[in-house]
N, C-alpha and C positions, 0 to 999 in steps of 0.2 A: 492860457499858458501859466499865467501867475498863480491861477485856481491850482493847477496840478503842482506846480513846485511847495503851493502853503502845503496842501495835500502830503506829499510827501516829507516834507520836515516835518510833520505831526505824527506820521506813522509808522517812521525810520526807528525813532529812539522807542515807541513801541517795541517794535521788532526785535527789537538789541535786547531789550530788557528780557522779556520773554526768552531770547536766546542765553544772558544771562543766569536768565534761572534754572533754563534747564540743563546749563552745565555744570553749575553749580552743584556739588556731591553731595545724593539724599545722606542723611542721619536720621537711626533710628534707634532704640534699644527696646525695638518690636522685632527681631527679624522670625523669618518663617520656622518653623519644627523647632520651636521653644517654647520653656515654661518658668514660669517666674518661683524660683527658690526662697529671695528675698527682698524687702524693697522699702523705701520711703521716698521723701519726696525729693530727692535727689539723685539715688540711687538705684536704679534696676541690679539684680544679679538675677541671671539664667543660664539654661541649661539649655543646650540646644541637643536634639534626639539625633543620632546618625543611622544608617540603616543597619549597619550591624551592631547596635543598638546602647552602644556604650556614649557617653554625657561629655561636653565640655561644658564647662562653667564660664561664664562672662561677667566680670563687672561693668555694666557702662550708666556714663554721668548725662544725667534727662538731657540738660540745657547744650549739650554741645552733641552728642551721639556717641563720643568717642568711648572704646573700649577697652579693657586689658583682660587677658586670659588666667583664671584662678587653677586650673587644674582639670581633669577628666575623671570622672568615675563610671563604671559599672555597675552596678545593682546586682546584676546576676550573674556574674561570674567569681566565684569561690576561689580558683587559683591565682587571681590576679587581683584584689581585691582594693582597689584606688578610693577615695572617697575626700569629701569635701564638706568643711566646714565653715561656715560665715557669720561673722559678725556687723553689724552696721552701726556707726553714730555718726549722721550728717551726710559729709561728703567722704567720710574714714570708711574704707572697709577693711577688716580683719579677718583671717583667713588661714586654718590648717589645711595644709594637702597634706594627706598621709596616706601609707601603705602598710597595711597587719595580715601575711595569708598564714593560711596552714601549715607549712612549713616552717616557720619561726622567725622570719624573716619581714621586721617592722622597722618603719622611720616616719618623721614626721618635719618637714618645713611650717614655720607660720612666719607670715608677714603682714605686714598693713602698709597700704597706699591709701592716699591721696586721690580720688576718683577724678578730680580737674585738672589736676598737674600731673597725674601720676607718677608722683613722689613717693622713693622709698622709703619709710618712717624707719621698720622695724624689717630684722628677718632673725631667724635661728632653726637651728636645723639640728633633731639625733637621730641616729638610724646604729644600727646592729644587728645580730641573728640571737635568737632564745640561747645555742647552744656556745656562744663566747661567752667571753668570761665577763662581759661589758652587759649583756643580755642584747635584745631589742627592745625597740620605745615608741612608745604610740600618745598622743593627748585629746583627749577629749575635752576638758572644761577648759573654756577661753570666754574671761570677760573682757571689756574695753569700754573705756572712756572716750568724752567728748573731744579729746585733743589726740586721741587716737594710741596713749598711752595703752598697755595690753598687761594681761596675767593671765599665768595656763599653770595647771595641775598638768605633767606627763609622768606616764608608767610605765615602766622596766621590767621583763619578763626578764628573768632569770635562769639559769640553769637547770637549779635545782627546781624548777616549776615555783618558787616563790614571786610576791612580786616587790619591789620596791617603789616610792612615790618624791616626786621634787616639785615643789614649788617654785615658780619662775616669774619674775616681770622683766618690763623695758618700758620704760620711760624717759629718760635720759641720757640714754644710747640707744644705737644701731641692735646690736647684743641681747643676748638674758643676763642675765642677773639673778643667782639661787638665791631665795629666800629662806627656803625650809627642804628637806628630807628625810625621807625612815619611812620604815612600812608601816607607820602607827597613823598615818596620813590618810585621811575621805577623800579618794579622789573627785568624787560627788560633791565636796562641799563648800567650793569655792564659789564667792559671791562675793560685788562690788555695791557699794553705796556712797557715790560723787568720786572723790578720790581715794577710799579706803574702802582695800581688799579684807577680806575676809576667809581662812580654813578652819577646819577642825584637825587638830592631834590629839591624838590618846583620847579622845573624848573633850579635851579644852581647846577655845577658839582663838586662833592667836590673828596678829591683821598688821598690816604693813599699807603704807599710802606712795599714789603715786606724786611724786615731785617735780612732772611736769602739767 
């Protein structure tokens, strides 16, 4: 009798453990019908494929599984035209969601989180149609630093089919912050080195730093 009691007090808190674990909620930032957009070693971002074939984007942090949703895109559909941009340093991810169709009809959010805490550092947001007066706006160049400071080059369709360009950071707000505008601006040309940005005007380089 005493054999079977040791017995069972050795096998019980097995038991529990095991039970333990398996209730315990898997984390992964493996999951099924995805594919890795970007990454380092603390970051995963994917896309996960749906059957009717359009993208969600995930950021999630290795050490814990946890995720946040960056946006959806499409590839091959022309009238609805979503798309998704990412930046990484560390545990910062930085991030256009925008939308540019054929119709004239462009906007653009960017924000950057915090992949651990997911904290919001930064957001800003333009949107419009080609045929106001405001135009619409769409951005492609976004660099970022290691404290998750940001700067984007966005462009402005116009009315008259012209386009116009702005320079933007956030660093020590929420917000943008214009640096620079006029169509004499490389949307191509922005580039960071530590905390100083870098564009081109009219052909000269002009540069602004970030101060957080």
């Amino acid at each position: 009798m005493f054999r079977w009691v040791v017995a069972v007090a050795l096998v019980m808190p097995a038991l529990l453990g095991v039970g333990a674990a398996e209730a315990k909620p898997k984390r992964t930032c493996h999951p099924r019908h995805a594919y890795t957009m970007v990454a380092n070693r603390q970051v995963r971002v994917y896309a996960v494929v749906h059957p009717y074939d359009y993208r969600d984007v995930f950021a999630c942090y290795r050490r814990t599984g946890k995720r946040f949703e960056l946006g959806t895109f499409d590839p091959h559909d022309v009238d609805y035209p979503y798309h998704v941009t990412v930046r990484l340093s560390r545990r910062m991810v930085g991030w256009i969601s925008s939308y540019d169709d054929r119709y004239g009809n462009g906007w653009y959010d960017i924000y950057v989180r915090d992949a651990r805490t997911h904290a919001l550092l930064h957001h800003a947001r333009q949107e419009g149609n080609s045929e106001d007066p405001g135009g619409s706006w769409n951005a492609d160049a976004l660099v970022m630093d290691r404290a998750g400071s940001i700067a984007w080059i966005a462009t402005g369709s116009n009315p008259d089919r012209t386009y116009n360009y702005e320079v933007f950071k956030s660093d020590t707000t929420r917000a943008e912050q214009t640096l620079d505008s006029g169509p004499e601006i490389d949307p191509k040309s922005l580039r960071r080195d530590g905390k100083t940005v870098t564009w081109v005007k009219g052909g000269s380089t002009r540069t602004a730093r970030f101060l957080r």
